[in-house]
C-alpha positions as YAML, in Angstrom:
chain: A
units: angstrom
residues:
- id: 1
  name: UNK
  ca: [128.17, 29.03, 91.01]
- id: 2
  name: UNK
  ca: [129.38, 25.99, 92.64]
- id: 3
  name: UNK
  ca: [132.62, 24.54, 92.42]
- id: 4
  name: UNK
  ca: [132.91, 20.73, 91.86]
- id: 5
  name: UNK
  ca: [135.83, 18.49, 92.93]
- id: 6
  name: UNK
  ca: [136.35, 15.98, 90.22]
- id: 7
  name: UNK
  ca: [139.47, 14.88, 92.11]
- id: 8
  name: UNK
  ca: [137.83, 11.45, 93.19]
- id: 9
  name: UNK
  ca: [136.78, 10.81, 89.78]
- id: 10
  name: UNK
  ca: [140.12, 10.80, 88.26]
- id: 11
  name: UNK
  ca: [141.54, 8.19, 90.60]
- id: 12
  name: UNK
  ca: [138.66, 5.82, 89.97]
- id: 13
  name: UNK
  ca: [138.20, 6.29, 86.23]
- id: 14
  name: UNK
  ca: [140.92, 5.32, 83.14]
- id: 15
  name: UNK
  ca: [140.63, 7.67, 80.08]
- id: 16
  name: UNK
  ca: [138.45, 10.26, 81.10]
- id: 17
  name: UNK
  ca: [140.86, 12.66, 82.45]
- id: 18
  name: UNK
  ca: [140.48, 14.70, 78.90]
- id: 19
  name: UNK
  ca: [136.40, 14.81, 79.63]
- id: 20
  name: UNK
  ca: [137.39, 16.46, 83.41]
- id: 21
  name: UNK
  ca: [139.70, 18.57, 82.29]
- id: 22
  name: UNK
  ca: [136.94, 20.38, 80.16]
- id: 23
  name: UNK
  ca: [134.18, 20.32, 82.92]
- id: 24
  name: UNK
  ca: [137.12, 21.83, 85.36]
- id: 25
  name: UNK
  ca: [138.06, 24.44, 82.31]
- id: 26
  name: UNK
  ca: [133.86, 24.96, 81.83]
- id: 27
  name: UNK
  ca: [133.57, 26.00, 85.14]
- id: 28
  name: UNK
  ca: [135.91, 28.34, 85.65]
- id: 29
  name: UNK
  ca: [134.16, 31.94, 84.66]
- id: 30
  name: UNK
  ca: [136.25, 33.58, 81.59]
- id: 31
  name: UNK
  ca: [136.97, 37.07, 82.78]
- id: 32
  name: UNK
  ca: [138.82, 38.38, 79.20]
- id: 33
  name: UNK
  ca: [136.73, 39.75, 76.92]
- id: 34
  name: UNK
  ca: [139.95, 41.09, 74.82]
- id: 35
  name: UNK
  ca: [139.49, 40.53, 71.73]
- id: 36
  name: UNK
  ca: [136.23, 40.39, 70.70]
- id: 37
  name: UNK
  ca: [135.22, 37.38, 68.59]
- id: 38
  name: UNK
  ca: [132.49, 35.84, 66.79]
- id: 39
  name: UNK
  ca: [131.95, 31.61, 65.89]
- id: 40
  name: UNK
  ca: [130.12, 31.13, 63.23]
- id: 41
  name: UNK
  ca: [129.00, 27.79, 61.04]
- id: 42
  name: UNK
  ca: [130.00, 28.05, 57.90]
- id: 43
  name: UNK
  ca: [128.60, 24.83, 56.10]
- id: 44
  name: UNK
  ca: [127.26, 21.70, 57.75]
- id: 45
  name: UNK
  ca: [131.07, 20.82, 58.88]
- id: 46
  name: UNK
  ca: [132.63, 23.55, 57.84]
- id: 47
  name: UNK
  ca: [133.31, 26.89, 61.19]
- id: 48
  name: UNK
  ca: [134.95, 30.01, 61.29]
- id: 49
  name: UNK
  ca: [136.31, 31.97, 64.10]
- id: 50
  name: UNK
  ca: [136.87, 35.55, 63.20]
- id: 51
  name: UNK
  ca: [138.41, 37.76, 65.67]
- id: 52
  name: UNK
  ca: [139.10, 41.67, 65.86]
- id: 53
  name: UNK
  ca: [142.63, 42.72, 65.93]
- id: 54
  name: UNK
  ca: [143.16, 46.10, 64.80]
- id: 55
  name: UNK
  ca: [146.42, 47.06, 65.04]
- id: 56
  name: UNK
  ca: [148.12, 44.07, 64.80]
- id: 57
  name: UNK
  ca: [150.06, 42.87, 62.10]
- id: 58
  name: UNK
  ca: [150.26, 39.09, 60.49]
- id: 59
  name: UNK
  ca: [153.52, 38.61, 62.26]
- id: 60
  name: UNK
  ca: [152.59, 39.59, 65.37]
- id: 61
  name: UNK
  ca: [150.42, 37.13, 65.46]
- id: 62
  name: UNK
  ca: [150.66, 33.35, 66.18]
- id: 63
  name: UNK
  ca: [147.88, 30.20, 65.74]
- id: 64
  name: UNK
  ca: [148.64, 26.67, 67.25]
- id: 65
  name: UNK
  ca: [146.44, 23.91, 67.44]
- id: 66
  name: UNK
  ca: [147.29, 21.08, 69.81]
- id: 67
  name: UNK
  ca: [145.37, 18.12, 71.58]
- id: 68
  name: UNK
  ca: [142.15, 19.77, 70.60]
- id: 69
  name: UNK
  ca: [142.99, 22.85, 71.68]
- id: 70
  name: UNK
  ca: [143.17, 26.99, 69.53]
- id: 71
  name: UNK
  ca: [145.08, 29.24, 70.41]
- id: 72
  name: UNK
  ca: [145.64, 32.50, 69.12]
- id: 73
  name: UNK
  ca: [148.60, 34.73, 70.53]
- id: 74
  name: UNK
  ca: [149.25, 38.30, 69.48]
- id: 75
  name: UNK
  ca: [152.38, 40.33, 70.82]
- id: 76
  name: UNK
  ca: [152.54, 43.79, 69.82]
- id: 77
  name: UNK
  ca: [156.21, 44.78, 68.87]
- id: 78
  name: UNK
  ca: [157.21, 48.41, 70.09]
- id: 79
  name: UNK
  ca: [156.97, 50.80, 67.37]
- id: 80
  name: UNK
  ca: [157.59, 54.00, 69.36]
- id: 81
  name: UNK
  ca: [160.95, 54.52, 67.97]
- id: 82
  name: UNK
  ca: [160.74, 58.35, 68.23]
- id: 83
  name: UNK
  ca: [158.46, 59.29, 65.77]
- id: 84
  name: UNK
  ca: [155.82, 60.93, 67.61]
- id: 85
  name: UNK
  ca: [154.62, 61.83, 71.37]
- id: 86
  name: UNK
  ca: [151.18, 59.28, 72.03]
- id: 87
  name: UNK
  ca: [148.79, 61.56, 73.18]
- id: 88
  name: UNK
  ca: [146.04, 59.38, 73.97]
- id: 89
  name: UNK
  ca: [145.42, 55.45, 73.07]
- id: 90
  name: UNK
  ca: [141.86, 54.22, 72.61]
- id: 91
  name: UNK
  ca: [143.56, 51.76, 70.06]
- id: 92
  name: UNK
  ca: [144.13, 48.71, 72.04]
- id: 93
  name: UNK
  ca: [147.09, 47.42, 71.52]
- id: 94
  name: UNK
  ca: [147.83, 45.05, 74.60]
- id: 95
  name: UNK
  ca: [149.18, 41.38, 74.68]
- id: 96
  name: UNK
  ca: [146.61, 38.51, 74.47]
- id: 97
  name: UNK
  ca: [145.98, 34.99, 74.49]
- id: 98
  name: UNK
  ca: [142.85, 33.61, 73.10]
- id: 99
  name: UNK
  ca: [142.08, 29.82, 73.92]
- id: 100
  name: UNK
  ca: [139.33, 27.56, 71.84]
- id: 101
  name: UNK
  ca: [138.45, 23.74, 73.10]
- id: 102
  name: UNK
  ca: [138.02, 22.33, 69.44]
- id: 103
  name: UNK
  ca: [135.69, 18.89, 69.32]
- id: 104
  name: UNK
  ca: [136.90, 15.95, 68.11]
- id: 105
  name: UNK
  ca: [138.25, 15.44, 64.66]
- id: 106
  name: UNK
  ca: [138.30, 19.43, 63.96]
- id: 107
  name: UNK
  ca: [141.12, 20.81, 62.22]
- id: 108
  name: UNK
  ca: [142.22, 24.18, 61.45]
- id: 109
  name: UNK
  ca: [142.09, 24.96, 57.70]
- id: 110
  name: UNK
  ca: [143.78, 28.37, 57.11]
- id: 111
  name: UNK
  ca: [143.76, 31.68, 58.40]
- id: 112
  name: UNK
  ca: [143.67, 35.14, 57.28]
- id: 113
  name: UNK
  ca: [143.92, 38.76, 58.54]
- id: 114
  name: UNK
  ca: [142.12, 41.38, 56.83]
- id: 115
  name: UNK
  ca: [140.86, 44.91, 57.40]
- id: 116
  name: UNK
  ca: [141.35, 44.14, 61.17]
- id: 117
  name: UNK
  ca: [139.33, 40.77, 61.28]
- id: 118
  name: UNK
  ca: [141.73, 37.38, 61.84]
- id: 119
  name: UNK
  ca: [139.36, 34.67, 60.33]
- id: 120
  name: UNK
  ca: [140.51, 31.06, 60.83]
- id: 121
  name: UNK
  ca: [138.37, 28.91, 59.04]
- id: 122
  name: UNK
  ca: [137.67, 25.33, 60.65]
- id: 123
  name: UNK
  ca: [136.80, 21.82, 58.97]
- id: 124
  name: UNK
  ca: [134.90, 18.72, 60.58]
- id: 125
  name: UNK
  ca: [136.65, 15.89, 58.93]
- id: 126
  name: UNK
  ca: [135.22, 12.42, 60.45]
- id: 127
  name: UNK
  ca: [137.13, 9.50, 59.56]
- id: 128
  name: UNK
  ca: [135.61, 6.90, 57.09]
- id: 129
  name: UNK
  ca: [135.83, 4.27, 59.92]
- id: 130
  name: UNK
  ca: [133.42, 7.15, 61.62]
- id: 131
  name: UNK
  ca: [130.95, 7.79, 58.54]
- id: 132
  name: UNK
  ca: [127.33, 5.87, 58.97]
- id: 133
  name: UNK
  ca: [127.74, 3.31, 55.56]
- id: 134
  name: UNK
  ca: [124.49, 1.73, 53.97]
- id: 135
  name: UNK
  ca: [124.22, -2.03, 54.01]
- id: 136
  name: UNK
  ca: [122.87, -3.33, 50.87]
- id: 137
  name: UNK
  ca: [119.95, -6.59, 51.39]
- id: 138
  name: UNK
  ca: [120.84, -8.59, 48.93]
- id: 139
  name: UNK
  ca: [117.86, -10.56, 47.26]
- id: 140
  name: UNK
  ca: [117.25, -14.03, 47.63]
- id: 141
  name: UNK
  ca: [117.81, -16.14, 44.18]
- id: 142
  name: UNK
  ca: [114.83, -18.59, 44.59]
- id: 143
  name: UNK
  ca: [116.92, -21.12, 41.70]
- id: 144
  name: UNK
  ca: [119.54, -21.78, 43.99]
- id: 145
  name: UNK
  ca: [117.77, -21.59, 47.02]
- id: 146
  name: UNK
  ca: [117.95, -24.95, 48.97]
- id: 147
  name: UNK
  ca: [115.25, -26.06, 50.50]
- id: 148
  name: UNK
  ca: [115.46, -28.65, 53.47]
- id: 149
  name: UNK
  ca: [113.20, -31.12, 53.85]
- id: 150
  name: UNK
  ca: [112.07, -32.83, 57.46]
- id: 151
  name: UNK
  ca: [111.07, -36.29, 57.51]
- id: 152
  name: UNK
  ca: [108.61, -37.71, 60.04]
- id: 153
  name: UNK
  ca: [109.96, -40.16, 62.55]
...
């Protein structure tokens, strides 16, 4: 894949340095794959991001959204305390960071955790300023209608 130096573009542009930032983020490959998730549409603004995290508990778990940006944390505490000799782990139960680039005007709803599924459920909510408003014609009231008249010179 090629890489592409945006560098010139941020010293000759005002603003855009949030659109670069996303094409230099795009571009980079994402090599974790830990822990699985799925993003699914829920309703016509309405998303949900449900991710699998067996093993981990609500509070070892952590959700932040800022500048248009998820991100979901989990940091297993150590519960070894002498209770039994781990034989073998096919359970992962390793650190992770998870990030999501959320579009404009997206906001986190809730979140909840069960049977081993995290689902944080996403709204769309689009300022009025932002909404597409009919325009009502008004008629034209032919009694008080003026009419202008030309006179011939």
């Amino acid at each position: 894949m090629r890489q592409y130096d945006f560098a010139p573009l941020y010293r000759s542009t005002v603003g855009f340095d949030r659109l670069f930032s996303m094409l230099d983020n795009l571009a980079q490959p994402e090599t974790q794959s830990y822990p699985p998730y799925n993003i699914e549409r829920t309703g016509e603004n309405a998303y949900r991001i449900t991710m699998a995290v067996a093993g981990f508990a609500d509070s070892e778990l952590s959700i932040e959204s800022r500048e248009n940006v998820l991100t979901v944390k989990g940091e297993k505490t150590d519960e070894t305390e002498g209770k039994s000799e781990l034989l073998y782990r096919g359970i992962a139960g390793r650190a992770f960071e998870r990030r999501f680039q959320l579009a404009e005007y997206v906001e986190v709803k809730g979140a909840s955790l069960r049977n081993g599924l995290l689902h944080i459920d996403l709204v769309r909510v689009i300022p009025e300023a932002m909404k597409p408003r009919k325009i009502e014609i008004a008629a034209a009231d032919n009694a008080n209608a003026k009419q202008i008249e030309a006179n011939a010179a």
